[in-house]
C-alpha positions in Angstrom: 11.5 109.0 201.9 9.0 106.0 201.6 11.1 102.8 201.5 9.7 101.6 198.0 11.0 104.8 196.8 14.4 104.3 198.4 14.6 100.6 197.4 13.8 101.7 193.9 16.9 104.2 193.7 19.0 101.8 195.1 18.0 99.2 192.4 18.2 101.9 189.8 21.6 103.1 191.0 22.8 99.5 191.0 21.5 99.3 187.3 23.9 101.9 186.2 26.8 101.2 188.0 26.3 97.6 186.4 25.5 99.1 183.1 29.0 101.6 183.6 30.9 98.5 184.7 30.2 96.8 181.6 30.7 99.6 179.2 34.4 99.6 181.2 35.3 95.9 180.9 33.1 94.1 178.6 34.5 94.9 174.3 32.6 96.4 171.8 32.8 94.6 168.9 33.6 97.0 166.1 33.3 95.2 162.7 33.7 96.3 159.1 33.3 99.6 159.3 35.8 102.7 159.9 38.1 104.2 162.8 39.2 107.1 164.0 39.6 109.4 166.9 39.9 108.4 170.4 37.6 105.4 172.1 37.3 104.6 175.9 36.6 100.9 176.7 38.0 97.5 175.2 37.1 96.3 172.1 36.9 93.4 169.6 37.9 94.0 165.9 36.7 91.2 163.4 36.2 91.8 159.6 37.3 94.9 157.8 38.4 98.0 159.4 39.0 100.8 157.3 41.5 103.5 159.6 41.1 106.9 158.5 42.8 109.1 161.3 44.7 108.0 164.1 43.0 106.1 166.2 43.6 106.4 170.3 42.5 103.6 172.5 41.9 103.6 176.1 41.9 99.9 176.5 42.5 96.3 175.7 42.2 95.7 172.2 41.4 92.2 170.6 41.4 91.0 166.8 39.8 87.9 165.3 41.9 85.6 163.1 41.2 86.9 159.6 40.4 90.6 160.3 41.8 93.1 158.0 42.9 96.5 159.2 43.5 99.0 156.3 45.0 102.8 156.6 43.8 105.2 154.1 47.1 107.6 153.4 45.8 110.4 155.3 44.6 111.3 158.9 41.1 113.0 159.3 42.7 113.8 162.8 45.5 115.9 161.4 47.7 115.0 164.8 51.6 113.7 165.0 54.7 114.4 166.0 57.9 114.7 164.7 60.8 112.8 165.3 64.3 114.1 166.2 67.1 113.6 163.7 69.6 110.8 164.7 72.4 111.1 161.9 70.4 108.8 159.6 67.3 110.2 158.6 68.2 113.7 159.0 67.2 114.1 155.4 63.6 111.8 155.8 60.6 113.8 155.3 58.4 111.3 157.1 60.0 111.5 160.4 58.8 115.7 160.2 55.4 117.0 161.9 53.7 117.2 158.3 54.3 113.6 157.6 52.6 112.8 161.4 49.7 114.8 160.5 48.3 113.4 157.1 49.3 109.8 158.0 47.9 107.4 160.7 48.4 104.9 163.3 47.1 103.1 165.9 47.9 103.8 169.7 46.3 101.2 172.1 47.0 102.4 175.6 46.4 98.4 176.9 46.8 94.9 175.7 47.1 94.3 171.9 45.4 90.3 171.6 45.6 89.9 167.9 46.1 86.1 167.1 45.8 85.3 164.0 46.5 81.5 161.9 48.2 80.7 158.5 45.3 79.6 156.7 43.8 83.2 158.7 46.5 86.0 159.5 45.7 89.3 160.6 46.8 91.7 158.2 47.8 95.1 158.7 48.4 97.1 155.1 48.1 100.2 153.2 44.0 100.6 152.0 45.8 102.3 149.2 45.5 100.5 145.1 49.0 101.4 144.9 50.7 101.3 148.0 54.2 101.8 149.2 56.3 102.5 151.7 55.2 104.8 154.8 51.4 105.0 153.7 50.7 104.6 157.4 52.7 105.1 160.9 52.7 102.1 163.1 51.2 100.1 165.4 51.6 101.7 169.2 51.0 99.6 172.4 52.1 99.7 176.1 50.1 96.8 177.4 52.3 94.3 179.2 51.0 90.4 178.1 50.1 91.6 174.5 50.2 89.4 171.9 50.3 89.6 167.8 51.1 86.3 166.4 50.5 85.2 162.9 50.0 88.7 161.1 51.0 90.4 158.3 52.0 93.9 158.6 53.2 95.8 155.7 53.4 99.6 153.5 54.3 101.0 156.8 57.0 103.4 158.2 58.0 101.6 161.3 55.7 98.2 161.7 55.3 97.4 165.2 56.3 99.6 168.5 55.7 98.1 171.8 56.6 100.8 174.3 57.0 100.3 178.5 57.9 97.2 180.2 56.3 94.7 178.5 58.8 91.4 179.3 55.2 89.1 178.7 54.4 90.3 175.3 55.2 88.5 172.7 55.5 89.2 168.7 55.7 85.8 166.9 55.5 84.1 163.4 54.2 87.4 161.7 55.3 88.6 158.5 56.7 92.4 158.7 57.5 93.6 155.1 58.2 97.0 153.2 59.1 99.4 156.0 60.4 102.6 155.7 62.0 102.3 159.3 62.1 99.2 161.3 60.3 95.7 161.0 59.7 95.8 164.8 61.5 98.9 167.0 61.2 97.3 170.2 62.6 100.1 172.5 62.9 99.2 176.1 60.3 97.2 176.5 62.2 93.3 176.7 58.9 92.0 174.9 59.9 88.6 173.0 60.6 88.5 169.3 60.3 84.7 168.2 60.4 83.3 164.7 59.2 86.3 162.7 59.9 86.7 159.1 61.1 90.6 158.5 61.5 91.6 154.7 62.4 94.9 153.2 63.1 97.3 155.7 65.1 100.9 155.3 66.3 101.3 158.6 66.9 97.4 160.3 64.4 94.4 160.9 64.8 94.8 164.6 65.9 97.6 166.9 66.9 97.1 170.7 67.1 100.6 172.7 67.6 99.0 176.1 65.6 96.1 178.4 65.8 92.5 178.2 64.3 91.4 175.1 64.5 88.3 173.2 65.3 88.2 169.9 65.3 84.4 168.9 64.9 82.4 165.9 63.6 85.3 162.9 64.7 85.2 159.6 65.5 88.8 158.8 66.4 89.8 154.7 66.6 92.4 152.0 67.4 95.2 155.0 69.8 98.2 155.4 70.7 96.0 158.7 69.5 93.1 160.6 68.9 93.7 163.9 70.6 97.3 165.7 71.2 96.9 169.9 71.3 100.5 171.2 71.1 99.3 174.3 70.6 96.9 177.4 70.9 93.3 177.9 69.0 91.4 175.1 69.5 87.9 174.4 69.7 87.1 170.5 70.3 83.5 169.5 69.8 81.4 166.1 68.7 84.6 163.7 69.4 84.2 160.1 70.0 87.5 158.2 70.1 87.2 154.7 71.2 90.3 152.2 71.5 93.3 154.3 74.1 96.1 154.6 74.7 95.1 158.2 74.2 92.5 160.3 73.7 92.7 163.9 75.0 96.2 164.9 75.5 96.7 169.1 76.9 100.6 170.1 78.8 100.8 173.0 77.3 100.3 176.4 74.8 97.3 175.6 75.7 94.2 176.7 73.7 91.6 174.8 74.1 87.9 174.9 74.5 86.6 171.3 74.6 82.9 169.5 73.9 80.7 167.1 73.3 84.0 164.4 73.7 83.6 161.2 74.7 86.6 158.6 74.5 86.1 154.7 75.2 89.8 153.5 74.2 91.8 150.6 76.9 92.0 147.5 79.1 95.3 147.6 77.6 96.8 144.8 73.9 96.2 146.1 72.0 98.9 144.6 68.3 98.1 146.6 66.9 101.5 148.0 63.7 102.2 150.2 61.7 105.6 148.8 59.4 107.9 150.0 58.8 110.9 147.3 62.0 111.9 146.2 64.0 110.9 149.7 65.9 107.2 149.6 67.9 104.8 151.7 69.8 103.1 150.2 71.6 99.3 151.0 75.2 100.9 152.1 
């Protein structure tokens, strides 16, 4: 072969490694507009973004300061799962397979960076004129290092769910309000939970199933219980848990270090309840 010819396929082979390279590491900036479906790449979300399906992510996932993200209650993907009875929500239609498959969330298989401000938050919510509780899933990621700090996410059935080993991440000063489940169900993942403010929740504001997580400084209120430790070895210092059925609940086994917590509960005859269609939680 002619050595122009050669040196032209090299170039051109170059060209599209660089041009595959790029699609790999560089975001696409996805703005106003909808979502759905599964996406390969990282990308940048700024504006309004309108979820109509689950949405699958093979990447890092960034959000501007000020970005919206709004679930319409229904999945165009018609996926889910269902989620085994514990003794609690036995009874709870949306932890069954139809629930998972006409509502959505958002998996991001990377990083979550979603920084937002107080005069700019982030807000996660229900795109719904009328929303409640459990019009959308959750918000799924396993990237070690993610950050969501200064959101609002709210009209959900469990908020936030960092999953793996994620002992960098970090979920501060968001607002988490009107869950069906929990505020934040941190698993085992020891990510850091730092000076959030967790409102209305069915289930608790905070759940621990095992790992190293800190749990410092929230203000957690109007929830069935503050914080639940299932597991492992989290520290928890210098929460303030205002009118809930239970304060900070540990099961046998977990061995968390504890201090500085304060617990204001709920009057006896509380009557506060957290609905889905004709299924309620209710305070005690």
């Amino acid at each position: 072969m002619h050595r122009r010819t050669i040196f032209i396929f090299v170039v051109a082979g170059l060209m599209l490694s660089v041009a595959a390279v790029a699609t790999i590491f560089l975001p696409t900036t996805v703005q106003n507009t909808g979502r759905h479906g599964m996406h390969i790449g990282p990308e940048k979300w700024r504006g309004t973004i309108t979820i109509t399906g689950d949405v699958l992510l093979l990447g890092d996932l960034s959000i501007d300061p000020g970005t919206t993200v709004r679930f319409e209650v229904g999945d165009d993907q018609h996926s889910g799962d269902e989620v085994l009875a514990d003794g609690y929500n036995d009874n709870d239609p949306t932890r069954l397979l139809a629930y998972g498959k006409t509502h959505s969330n958002i998996i991001v298989l990377g990083k979550v960076i979603a920084i937002g401000s107080k005069n700019a938050p982030i807000i996660f919510t229900s795109a719904s004129t009328t929303p409640h509780l459990a019009d959308w899933e959750a918000i799924i990621f396993n990237g070690d290092g993610s950050i969501i700090d200064s959101a609002v996410v709210e009209y959900s059935r469990n908020g936030i769910n960092p999953i793996g080993d994620q002992s960098h991440s970090m979920l501060r000063h968001n607002d988490i309000r009107h869950t069906m489940w929990g505020g934040i169900s941190s698993g085992h993942s020891s990510v850091r939970v730092i000076d959030n403010h967790i409102s209305d929740c069915g289930h608790e504001g905070v759940d621990v199933q095992g790992g190293d997580q800190i749990v410092r400084g929230n203000v957690i209120e109007d929830c069935h219980a503050g914080i639940v430790i299932l597991g492992g070895s989290p520290t928890v210092e210098n929460n303030v848990i205002r009118n809930a059925g239970d304060d900070i609940h540990v099961v046998a086994g977990a061995t968390p270090k504890m201090s500085g917590n304060t617990f204001v509960p709920a009057p006896p005859d509380s009557s506060r309840e957290w609905r889905y269609d004709n299924f309620a939680y209710t305070m005690y």
